[in-house]
TITI-72280 format. One record per atom (N, C-alpha, C, CB): x, y, z. Coordinates in pm, whole numbers, padded with zeros to 5 digits, always signed. Glycine has a CB too. Example, Ala and Ser with C-alpha at 12.3 -4.5 7.8 and 13.67 -1.06 7.14 Angstrom:
<mardos>
+01319-00569+00780
+01230-00450+00780
+01320-00330+00780
+01131-00447+00905
+01285-00225+00708
+01367-00106+00714
+01290+00003+00787
+01408-00060+00572
</mardos>
This chain:
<mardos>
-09914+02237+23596
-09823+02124+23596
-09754+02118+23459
-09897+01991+23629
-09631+02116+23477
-09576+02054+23324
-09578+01978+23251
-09502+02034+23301
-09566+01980+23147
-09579+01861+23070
-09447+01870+22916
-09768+01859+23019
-09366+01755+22942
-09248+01740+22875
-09309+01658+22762
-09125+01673+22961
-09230+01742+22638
-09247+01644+22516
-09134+01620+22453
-09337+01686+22413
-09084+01505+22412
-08974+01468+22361
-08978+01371+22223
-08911+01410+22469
-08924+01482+22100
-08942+01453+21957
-08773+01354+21910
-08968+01635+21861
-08766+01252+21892
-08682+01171+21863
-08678+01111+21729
-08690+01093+21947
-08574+01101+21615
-08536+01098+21529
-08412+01034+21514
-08550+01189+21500
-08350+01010+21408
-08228+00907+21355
-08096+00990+21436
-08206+00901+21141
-08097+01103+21392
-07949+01175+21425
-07923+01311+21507
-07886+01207+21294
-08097+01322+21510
-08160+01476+21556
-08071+01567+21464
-08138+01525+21744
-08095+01554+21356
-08043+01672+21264
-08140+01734+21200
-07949+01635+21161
-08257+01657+21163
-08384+01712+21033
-08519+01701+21071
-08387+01620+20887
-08572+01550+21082
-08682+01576+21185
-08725+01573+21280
-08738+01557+21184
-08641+01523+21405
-08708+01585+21544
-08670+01759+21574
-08636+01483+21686
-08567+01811+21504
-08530+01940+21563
-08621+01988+21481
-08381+02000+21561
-08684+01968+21387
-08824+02085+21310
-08926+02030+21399
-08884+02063+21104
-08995+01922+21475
-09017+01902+21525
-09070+01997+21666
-08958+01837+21496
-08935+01976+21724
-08887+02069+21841
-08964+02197+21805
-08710+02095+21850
-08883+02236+21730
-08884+02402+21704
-09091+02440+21654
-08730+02446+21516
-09117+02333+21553
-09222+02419+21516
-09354+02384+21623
-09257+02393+21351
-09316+02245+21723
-09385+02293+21819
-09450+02409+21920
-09352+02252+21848
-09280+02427+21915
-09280+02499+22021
-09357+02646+21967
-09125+02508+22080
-09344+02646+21845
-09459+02754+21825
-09578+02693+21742
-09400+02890+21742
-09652+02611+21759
-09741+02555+21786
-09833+02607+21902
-09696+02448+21795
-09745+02535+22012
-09821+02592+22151
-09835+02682+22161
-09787+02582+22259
-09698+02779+22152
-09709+02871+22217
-09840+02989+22151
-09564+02913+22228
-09830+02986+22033
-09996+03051+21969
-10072+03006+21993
-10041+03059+21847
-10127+02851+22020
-10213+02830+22086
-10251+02892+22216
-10202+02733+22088
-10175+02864+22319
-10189+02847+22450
-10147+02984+22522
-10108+02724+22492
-10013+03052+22414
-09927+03152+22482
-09792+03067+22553
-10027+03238+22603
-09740+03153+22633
-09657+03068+22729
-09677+02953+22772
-09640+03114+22825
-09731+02854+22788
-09789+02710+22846
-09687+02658+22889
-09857+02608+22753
-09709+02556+22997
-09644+02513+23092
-09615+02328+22981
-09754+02529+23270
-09532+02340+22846
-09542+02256+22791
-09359+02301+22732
-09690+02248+22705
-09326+02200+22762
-09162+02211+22733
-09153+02113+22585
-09048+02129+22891
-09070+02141+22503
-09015+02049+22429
-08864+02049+22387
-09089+02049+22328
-08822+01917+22343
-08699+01901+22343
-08724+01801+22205
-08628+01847+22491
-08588+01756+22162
-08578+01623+22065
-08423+01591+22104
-08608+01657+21870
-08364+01517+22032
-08285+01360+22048
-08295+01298+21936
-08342+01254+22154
-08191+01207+21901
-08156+01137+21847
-08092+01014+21880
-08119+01191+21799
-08159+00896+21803
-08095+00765+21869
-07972+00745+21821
-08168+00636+21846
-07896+00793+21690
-07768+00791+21653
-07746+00873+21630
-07724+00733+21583
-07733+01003+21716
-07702+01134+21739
-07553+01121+21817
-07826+01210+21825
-07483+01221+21696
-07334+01304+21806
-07348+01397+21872
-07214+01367+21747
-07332+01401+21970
-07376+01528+22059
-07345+01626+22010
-07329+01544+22185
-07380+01782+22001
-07344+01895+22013
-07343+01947+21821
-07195+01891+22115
-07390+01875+21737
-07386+01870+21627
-07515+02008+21595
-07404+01708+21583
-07467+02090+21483
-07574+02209+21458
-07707+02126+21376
-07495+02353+21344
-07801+02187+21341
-07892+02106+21290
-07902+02136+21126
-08023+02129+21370
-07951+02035+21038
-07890+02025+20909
-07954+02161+20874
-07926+01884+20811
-07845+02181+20729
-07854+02315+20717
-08029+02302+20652
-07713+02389+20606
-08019+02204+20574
-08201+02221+20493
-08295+02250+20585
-08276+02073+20417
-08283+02186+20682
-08383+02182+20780
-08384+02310+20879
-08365+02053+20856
-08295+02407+20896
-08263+02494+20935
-08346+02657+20881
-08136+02465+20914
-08302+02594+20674
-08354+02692+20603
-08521+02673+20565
-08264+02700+20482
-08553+02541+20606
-08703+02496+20596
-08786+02590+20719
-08717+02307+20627
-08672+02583+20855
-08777+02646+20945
-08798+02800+20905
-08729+02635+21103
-08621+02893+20928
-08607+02987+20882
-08765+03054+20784
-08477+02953+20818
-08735+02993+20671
-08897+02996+20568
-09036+03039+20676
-08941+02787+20489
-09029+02941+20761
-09160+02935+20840
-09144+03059+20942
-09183+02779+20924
-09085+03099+20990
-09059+03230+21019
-08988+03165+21201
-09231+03355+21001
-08940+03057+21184
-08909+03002+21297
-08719+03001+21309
-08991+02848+21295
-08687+03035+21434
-08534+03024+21437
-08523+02901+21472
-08454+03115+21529
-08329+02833+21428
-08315+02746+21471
-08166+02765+21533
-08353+02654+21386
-08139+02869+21629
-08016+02938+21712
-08039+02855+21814
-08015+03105+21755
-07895+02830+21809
-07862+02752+21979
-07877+02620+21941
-07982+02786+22129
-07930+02550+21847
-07956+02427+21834
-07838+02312+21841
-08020+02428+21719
-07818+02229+21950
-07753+02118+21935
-07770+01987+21909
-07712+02114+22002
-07722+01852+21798
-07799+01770+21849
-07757+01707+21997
-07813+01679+21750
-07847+01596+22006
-07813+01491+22151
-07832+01415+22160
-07842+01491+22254
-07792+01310+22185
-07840+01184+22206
-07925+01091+22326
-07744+01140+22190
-08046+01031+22251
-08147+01000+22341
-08075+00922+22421
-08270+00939+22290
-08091+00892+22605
-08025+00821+22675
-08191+00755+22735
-07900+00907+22777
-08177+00622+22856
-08317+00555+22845
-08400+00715+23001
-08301+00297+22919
-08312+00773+23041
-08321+00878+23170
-08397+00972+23106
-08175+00947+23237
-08365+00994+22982
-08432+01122+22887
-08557+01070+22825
-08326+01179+22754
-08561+00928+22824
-08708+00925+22771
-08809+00859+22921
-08714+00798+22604
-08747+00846+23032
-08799+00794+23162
-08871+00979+23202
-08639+00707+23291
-08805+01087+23203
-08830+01200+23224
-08929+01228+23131
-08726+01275+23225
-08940+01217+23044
-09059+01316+22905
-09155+01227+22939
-09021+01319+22690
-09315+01345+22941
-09405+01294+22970
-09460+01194+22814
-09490+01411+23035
-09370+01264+22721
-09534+01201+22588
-09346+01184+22528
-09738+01378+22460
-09335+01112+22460
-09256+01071+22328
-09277+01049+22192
-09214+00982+22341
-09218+01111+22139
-09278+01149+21985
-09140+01143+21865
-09355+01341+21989
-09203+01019+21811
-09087+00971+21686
-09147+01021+21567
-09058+00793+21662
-08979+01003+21473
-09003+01014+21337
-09082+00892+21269
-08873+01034+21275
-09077+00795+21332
-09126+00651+21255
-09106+00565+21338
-09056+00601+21125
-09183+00451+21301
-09188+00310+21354
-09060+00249+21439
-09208+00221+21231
-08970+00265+21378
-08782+00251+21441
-08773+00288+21490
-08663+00273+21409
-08757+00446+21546
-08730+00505+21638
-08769+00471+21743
-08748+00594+21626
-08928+00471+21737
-09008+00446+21852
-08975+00303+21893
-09162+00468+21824
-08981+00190+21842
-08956+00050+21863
-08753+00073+21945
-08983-00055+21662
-08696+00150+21863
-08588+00140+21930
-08555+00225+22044
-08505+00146+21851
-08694+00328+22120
-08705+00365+22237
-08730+00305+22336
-08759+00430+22242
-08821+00202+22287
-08879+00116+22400
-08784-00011+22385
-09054+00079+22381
-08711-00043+22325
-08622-00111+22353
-08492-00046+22452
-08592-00156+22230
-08491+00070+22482
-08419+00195+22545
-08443+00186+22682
-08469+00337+22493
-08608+00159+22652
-08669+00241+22779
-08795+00187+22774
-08673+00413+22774
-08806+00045+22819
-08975-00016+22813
-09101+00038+22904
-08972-00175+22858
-09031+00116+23014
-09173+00139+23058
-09205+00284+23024
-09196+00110+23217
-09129+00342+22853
-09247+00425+22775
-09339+00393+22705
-09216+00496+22702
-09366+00239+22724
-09470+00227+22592
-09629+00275+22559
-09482+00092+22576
-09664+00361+22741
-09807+00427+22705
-09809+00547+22715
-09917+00392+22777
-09635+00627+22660
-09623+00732+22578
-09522+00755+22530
-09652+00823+22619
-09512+00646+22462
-09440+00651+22302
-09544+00637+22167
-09325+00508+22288
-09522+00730+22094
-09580+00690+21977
-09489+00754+21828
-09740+00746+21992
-09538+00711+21710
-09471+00846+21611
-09604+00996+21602
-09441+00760+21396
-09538+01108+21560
-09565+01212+21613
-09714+01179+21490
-09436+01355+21615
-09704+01097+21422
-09838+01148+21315
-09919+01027+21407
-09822+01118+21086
-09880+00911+21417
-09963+00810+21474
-10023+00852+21590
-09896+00692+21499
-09960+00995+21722
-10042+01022+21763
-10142+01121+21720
-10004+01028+21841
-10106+01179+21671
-10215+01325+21629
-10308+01267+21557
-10152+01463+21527
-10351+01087+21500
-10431+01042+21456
-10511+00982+21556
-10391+00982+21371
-10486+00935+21697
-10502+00873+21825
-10555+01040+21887
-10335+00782+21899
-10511+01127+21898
-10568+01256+21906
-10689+01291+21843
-10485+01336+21865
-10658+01324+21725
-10859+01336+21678
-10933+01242+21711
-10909+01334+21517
-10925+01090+21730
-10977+01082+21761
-11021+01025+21891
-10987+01077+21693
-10986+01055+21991
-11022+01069+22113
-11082+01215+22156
-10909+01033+22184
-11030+01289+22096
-11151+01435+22088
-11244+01420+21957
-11058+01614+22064
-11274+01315+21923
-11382+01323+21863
-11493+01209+21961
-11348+01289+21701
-11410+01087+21989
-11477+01109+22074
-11559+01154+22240
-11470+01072+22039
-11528+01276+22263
-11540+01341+22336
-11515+01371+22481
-11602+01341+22310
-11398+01312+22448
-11300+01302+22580
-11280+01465+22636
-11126+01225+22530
-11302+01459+22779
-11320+01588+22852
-11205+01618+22919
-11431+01589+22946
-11173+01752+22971
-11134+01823+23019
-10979+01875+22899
-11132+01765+23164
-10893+01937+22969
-10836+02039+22876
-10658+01984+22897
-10882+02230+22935
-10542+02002+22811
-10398+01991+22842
-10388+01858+22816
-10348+02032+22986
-10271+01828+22797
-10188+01739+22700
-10198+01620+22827
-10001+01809+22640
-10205+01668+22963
-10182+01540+23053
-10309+01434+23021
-10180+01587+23231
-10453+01567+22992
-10557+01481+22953
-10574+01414+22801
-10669+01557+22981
-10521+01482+22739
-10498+01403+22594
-10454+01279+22586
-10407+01462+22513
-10354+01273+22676
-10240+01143+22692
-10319+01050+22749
-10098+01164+22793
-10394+01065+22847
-10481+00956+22876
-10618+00894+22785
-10524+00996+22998
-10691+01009+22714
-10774+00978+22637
-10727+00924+22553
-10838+01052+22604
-10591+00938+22461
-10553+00833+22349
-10498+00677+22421
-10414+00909+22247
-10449+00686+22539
-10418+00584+22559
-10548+00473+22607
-10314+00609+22642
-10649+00567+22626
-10802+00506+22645
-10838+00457+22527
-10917+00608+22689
-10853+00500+22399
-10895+00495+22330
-10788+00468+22152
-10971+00594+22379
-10680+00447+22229
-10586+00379+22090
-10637+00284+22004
-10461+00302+22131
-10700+00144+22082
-10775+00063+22044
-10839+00087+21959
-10828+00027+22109
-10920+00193+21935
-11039+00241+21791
-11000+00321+21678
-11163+00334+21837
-10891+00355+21702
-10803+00413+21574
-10763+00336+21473
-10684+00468+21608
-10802+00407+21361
-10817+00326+21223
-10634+00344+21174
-10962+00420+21086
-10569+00235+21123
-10461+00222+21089
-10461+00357+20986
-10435+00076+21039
-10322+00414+21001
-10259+00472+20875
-10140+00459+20895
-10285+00606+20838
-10075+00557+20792
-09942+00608+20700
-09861+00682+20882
-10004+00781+20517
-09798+00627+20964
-09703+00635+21059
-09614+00712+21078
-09655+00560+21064
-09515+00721+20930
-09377+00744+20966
-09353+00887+20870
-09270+00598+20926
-09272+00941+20904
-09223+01078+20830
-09141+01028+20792
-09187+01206+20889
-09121+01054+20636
-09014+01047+20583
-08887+01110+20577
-09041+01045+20513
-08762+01046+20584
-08651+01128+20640
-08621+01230+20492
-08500+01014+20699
-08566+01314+20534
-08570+01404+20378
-08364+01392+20335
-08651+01651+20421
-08321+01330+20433
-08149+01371+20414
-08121+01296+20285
-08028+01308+20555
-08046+01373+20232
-08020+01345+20076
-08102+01344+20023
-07970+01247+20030
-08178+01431+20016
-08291+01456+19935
-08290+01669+19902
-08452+01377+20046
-08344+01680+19828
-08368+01807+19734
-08449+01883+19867
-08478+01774+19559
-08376+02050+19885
-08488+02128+19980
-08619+02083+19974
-08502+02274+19948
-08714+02048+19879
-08838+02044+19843
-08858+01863+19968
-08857+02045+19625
-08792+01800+19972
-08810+01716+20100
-08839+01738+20234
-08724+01664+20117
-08749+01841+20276
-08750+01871+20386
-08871+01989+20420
-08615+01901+20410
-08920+02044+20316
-09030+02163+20309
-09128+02088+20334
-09054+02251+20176
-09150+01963+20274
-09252+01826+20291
-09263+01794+20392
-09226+01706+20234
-09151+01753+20498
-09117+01680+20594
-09178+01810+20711
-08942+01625+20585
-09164+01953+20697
-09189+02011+20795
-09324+02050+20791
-09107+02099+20813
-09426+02017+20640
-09580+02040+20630
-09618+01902+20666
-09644+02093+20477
-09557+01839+20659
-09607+01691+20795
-09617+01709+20935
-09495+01564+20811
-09516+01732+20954
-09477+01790+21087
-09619+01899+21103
-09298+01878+21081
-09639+01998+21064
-09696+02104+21077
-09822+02010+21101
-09682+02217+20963
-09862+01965+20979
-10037+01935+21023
-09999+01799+21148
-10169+01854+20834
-09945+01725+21179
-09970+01643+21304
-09958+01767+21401
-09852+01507+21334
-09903+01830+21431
-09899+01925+21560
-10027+02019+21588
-09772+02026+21545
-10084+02068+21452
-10235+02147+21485
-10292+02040+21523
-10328+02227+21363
-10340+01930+21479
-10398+01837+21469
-10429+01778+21650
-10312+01753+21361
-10280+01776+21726
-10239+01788+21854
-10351+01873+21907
-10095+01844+21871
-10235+01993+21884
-10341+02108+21942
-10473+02131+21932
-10315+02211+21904
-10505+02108+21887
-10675+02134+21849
-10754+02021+21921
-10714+02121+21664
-10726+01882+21922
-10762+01784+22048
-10689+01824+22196
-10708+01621+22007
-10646+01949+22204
-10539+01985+22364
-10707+02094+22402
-10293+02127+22332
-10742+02124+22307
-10833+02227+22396
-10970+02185+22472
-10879+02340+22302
</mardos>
């Protein structure tokens, strides 16, 4: 069965498209091919826009392409379709579910879940795939100890931001993965 993930950000220029991209090889070393799609969006996204150049040369670095990339803009159909929703920060997400209220038991920001992730595989929530993840954090959101939420946007900021912004990115997504198995 599939399972859609949708990374949403200010303009989809910097961090949902590193997002996107370093997911997608995320999984795919994990899992291989997996039946796990991802996409991103932007809530004040122009359509069809390339993705910023920093963030481009941040993935590039990581040995990840960012060809073909357009941005797009989140509509409430695109977040009614994605199984899990995954923001840059607190705003985004608050201004999804103002979009689209009946995502609110899978919307989160992408670090606030991968913290709702450990620990629901810690505590020992069974069976395997993101459909079961999604339910164990939403079982178990309640016992997650507050933290630090939001990724910081890196635009107008020095390459060394956006290199930041994508080793954030990076550890919430193992972090994912490693509660997916």
């Amino acid at each position: 069965m599939t399972f859609g993930i949708l990374f949403v950000c200010y303009a989809n220029l910097c961090r949902s498209p590193m997002a996107e991209r370093l997911a997608r090889r995320a999984f795919d070393e994990a899992f291989g091919p997996a039946d796990i799609t991802v996409a991103s969006a932007g809530m004040r996204a122009f359509d069809g826009e390339p993705m910023h150049e920093n963030s481009a040369r941040v993935l590039a670095e990581c040995g990840v392409t960012s060809d073909r990339f357009v941005s797009r803009t989140v509509k409430a159909s695109t977040l009614r379709d994605a199984d899990l929703v995954l923001t840059a920060d607190r705003d985004q997400r608050a201004a999804c579910l103002a979009l689209e209220p009946s995502a609110v038991r899978r919307a989160f920001t992408l670090r606030q879940f991968a913290r709702f992730a450990e620990r629901a595989s810690q505590d020992g929530a069974e069976g395997e795939g993101m459909h079961r993840l999604l339910s164990a954090v939403n079982a178990t959101r309640h016992t997650a100890p507050p933290g630090e939420d939001d990724l910081a946007d890196p635009v107008g900021q020095p390459i060394e931001a956006f290199r930041t912004c994508a080793a954030d990115i990076w550890s919430a997504l193992r972090t994912i993965v490693a509660a997916t198995r």
